[in-house]
C-alpha positions in Angstrom: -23.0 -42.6 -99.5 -22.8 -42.8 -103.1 -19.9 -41.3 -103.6 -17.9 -43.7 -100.9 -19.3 -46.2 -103.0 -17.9 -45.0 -106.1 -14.6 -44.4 -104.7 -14.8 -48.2 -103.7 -14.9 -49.2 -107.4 -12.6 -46.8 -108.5 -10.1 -48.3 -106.4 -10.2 -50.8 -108.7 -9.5 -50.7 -112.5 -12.4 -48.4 -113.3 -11.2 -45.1 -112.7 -14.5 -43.6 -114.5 -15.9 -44.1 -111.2 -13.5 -42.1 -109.0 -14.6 -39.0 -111.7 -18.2 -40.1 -110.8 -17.5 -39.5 -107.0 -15.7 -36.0 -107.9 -18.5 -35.0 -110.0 -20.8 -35.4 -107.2 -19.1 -33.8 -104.3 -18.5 -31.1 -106.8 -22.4 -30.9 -107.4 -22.7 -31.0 -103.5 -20.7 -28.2 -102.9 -22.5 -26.4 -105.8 -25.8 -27.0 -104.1 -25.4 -25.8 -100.8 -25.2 -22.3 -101.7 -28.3 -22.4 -103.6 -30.0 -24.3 -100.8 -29.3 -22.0 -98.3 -30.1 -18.8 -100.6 -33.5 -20.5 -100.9 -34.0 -21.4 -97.6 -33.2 -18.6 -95.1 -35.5 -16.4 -97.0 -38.3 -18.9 -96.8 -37.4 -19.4 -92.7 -37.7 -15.2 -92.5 -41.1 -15.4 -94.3 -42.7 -18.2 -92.1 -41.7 -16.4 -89.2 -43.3 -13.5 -90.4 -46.2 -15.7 -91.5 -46.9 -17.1 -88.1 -46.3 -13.6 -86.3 -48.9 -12.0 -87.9 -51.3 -14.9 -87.5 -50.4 -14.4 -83.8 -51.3 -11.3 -83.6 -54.2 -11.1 -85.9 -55.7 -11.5 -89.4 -55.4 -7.6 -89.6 -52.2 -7.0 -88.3 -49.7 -6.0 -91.0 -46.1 -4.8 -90.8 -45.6 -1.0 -90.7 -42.3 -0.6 -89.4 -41.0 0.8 -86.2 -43.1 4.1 -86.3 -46.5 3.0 -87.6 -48.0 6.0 -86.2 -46.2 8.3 -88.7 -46.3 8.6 -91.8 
């Protein structure tokens, strides 16, 4: 929303603002990567989080063949 508004003044004689509006999309852009390298691994770990609450206080991950070893 900011940056329409920006590009609304820079329309006018102020170009400063049409840099301000670039400047953010740019920082955007920059974000969502970061975002989502923060995120999925947080989504993995609650899952994991409320399996093991699910099946127990004791229950821990092993792997496929827990048996073995």
């Amino acid at each position: 929303m900011a940056s329409i508004v920006f590009l609304v003044n820079a329309d006018g004689d102020d170009a400063a603002y049409g840099y301000l509006a670039l400047f953010l999309w740019l920082g955007i852009a920059a974000a969502i990567p970061v975002l989502l390298a923060l995120g999925i691994p947080a989504i993995v770990m609650k899952r994991r989080v409320r399996q093991q609450e699910r099946l127990g206080r004791d229950a821990v991950y092993r792997g496929r063949k827990a048996g073995e070893r």
